[in-house]
Every structure is written in structure tokens, then in C-alpha cells.
N, C-alpha and C positions, 0 to 999 in steps of 0.2 A: 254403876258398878255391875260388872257380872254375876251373876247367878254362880252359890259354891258349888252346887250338885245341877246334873245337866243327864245325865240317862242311867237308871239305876233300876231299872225293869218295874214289879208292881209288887209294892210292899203292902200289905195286909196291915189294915189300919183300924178298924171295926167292922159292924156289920148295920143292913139298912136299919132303920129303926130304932127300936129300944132294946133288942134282944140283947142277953147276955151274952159280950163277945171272949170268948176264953182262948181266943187263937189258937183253936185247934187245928189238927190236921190228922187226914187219914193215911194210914201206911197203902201203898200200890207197889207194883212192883216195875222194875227194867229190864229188858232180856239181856244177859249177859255178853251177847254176842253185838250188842247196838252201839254201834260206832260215833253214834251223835253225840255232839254235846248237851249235855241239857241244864242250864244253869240256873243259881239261886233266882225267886222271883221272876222268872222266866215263865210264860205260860206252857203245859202241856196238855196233850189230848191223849185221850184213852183210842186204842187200836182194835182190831177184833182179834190179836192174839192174846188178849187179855191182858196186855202189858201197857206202858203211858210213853207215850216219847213228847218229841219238839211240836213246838206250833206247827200247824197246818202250812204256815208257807211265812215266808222272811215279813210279814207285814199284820204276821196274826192266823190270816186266813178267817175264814168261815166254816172250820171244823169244830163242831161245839166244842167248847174246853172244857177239860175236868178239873183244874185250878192253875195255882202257879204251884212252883218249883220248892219245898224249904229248906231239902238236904239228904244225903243219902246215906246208908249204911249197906255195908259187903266185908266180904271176909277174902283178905289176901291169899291168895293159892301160895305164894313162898314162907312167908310166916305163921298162917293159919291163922292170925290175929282180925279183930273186930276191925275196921275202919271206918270210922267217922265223917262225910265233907260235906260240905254246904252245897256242891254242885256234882256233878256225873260228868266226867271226863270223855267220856267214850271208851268202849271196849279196848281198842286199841291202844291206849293211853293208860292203863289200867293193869295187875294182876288179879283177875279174880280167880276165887273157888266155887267154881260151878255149881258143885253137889248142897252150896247155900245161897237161897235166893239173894238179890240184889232190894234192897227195902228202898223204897222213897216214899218220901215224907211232904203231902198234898195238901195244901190248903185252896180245900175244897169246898167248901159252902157257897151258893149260890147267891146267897144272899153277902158275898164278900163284899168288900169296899176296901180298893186300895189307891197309894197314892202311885202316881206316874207323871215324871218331868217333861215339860214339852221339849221339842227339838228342835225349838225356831221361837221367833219373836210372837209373843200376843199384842202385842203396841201398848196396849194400857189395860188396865183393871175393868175399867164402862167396856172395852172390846170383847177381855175374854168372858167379863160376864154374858156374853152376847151366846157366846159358845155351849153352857151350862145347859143339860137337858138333849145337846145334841149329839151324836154320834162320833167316832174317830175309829180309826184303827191304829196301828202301832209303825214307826217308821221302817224303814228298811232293816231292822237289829231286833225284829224278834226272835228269833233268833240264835244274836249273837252275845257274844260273853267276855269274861275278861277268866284267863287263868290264871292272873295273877290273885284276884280277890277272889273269886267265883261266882260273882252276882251278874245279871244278866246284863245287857247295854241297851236294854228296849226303851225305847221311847214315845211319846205320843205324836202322830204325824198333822204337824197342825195344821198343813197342806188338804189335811184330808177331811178336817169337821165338816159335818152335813146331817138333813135329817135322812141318809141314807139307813137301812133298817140290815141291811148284808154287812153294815161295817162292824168289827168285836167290840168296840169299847162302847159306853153310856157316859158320857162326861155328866159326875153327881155335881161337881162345886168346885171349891178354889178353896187349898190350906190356906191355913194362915202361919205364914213361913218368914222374919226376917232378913233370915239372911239369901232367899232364895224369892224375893222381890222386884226383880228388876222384868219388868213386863217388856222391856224392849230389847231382851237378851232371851235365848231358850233355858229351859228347866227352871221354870213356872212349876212348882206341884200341884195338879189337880188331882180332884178326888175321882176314882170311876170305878165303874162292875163292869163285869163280863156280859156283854150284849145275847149271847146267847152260851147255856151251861148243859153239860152233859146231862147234869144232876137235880137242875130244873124240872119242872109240871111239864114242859113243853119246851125242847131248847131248840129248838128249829128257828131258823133266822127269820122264815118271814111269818114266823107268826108274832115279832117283836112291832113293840108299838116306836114310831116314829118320835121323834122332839116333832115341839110346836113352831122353835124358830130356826132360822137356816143355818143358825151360827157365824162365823167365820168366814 
């Protein structure tokens, strides 16, 4: 049988350890004038005009992230009214009122752990255990989004496991998912953090420590 869910970006699921995980998230803001999309669970990075846009490049990149995506709030320039959405349209797709910042809403913690579907077959369970502890980046849809829902379409590129240390993701483990079971179909949910973090001691890529085995 196929897998229900197959790319649904990186949903925030706890954190490493024992810490108390309260899903939070910090407010950042968006420049009013940024035309990008930037979608639910979607990852973004912080800029040096002090504002957070899209991943660094369609596959994650290697720009430290400052978390994912969880929702935005802005204030309509035609109605002056509050607006609420799970994702940022882009400027152009949008009425805003400039004279009130653009809010989004970061889950941010380094110590994240979210779940992310693969985009391709793992063949079996003994396989992608093989993968756990190794590296991944995210397939061609970091991306990209859905404006129907607003959540993002990122995926994990199974193409890509390695102990490479440049790559964003840390594959931690394998949910324990019924209905998204099927190891020889893509959107497997795995567990993973952000390989290197804005908001880390050190988020520099290569001072990240390698997996032991090759994975995949």
C-alpha cells in the first residue's frame, strides 16, 4: 500500500532529550516588500537585514537555519484588519499596511526534532535503519509550497543520505507511523534536526560531527 502523507515539510515533534518541549516559537519578522513564498514548516534563514526569508537554495542549502516556518500575522492595508495565515504569500500576493510590521512565528530551538517524509523508497525497515545518525538534505521542494493548504512540500532527498557534514538535515530515527508504513513507497516519516542552526554554540557546517555509518 502506499504511504497517505509523502511531503509535508518539517513538523516540529519535540525536542533532543528530556527537555520540556512546549512548542514554542519565536516572533521574527518579514520585509514587507519580499515576494518569496515562505511556507508552513518550511525552513527559513535569518538575512543581515534583520528580517528571515526561504531556505538558502531549493534543497535546504548550507545557510544556517533559524527554524521552520509556523504562521504569519500582518495587517491589511484595505481593511486595516489583523490577518492571521499559516504561511506568507509573498508581497505581491498580498495587501499589506506597511506602517505594521509583518510577524512570523519561528520554531526556533536548536535543539528541534521534527518529523520529514521521504521522497523515494527506503526498500525496507533493516535499510533505512541503516540511514539513522546519517546526514540528508531536503529534495528539490524546499522550497516549495502548496497555496492551497499553506504547508510546505519539502521532502527528505533519500538520494542524498551520506555521512557528508555540508548536508542540512541529521536523520535522528524512524516514527512509528501505521499508516505511513510502506518502506517501498516515499513518505517514510523520519525523525531529524537541523544539521547546522543559526541559534546553536557553533552553527557553522563544518564544525558538525559526521554519522558513523554511510547510510543509504
Amino acid at each position: 500500500m502506499a504511504n497517505q502523507e509523502t511531503a509535508y515539510g518539517l513538523r516540529p515533534i519535540g525536542l533532543v532529550g528530556s527537555a520540556v518541549n512546549s512548542t514554542g516559537v519565536t516572533e521574527y519578522e518579514i520585509a514587507s516588500n519580499n515576494t518569496n513564498a515562505l511556507y508552513q514548516y518550511g525552513i527559513v534563514v535569518p538575512t543581515s537585514g534583520g528580517v528571515i526569508d526561504q531556505a538558502g537554495a531549493t534543497d535546504g542549502g548550507t545557510t544556517p537555519a533559524l527554524g521552520v516556518l509556523m504562521g504569519v500575522e500582518y495587517v491589511d492595508s484595505s481593511s486595516k484588519k489583523t490577518v492571521f495565515k499559516n504561511y506568507w504569500p509573498g508581497s505581491n500576493n498580498v495587501s499589506v499596511d506597511s506602517n505594521f510590521k509583518i510577524k512570523a512565528f519561528v520554531a526556533d530551538n536548536p535543539n528541534q526534532l521534527f518529523q520529514v517524509a521521504s521522497d523515494a523508497t527506503l526498500t525496507d525497515r533493516a535499510t533505512a535503519l541503516t540511514a539513522v545518525f546519517a546526514n540528508a538534505s531536503l529534495g528539490t521542494s524546499a522550497r516549495g509550497g502548496s497555496t492551497d493548504t499553506g504547508n510546505s512540500t519539502a521532502a527528505l532527498g533519500v538520494s542524498t543520505i551520506a555521512t557528508t557534514a555540508t548536508l542540512s538535515l541529521r536523520i535522528m530515527g524512524i516514527m512509528d507511523d501505521a499508516a505511513n508504513s510502506d518502506y517501498a513507497a516515499a513518505g517514510i516519516p523520519l525523525i531529524v534536526r537541523l544539521n547546522a542552526h543559526h541559534n546553536a554554540t557553533s552553527a557553522r557546517f563544518d564544525s558538525q560531527t559526521t554519522a558513523t555509518t554511510t547510510g543509504i
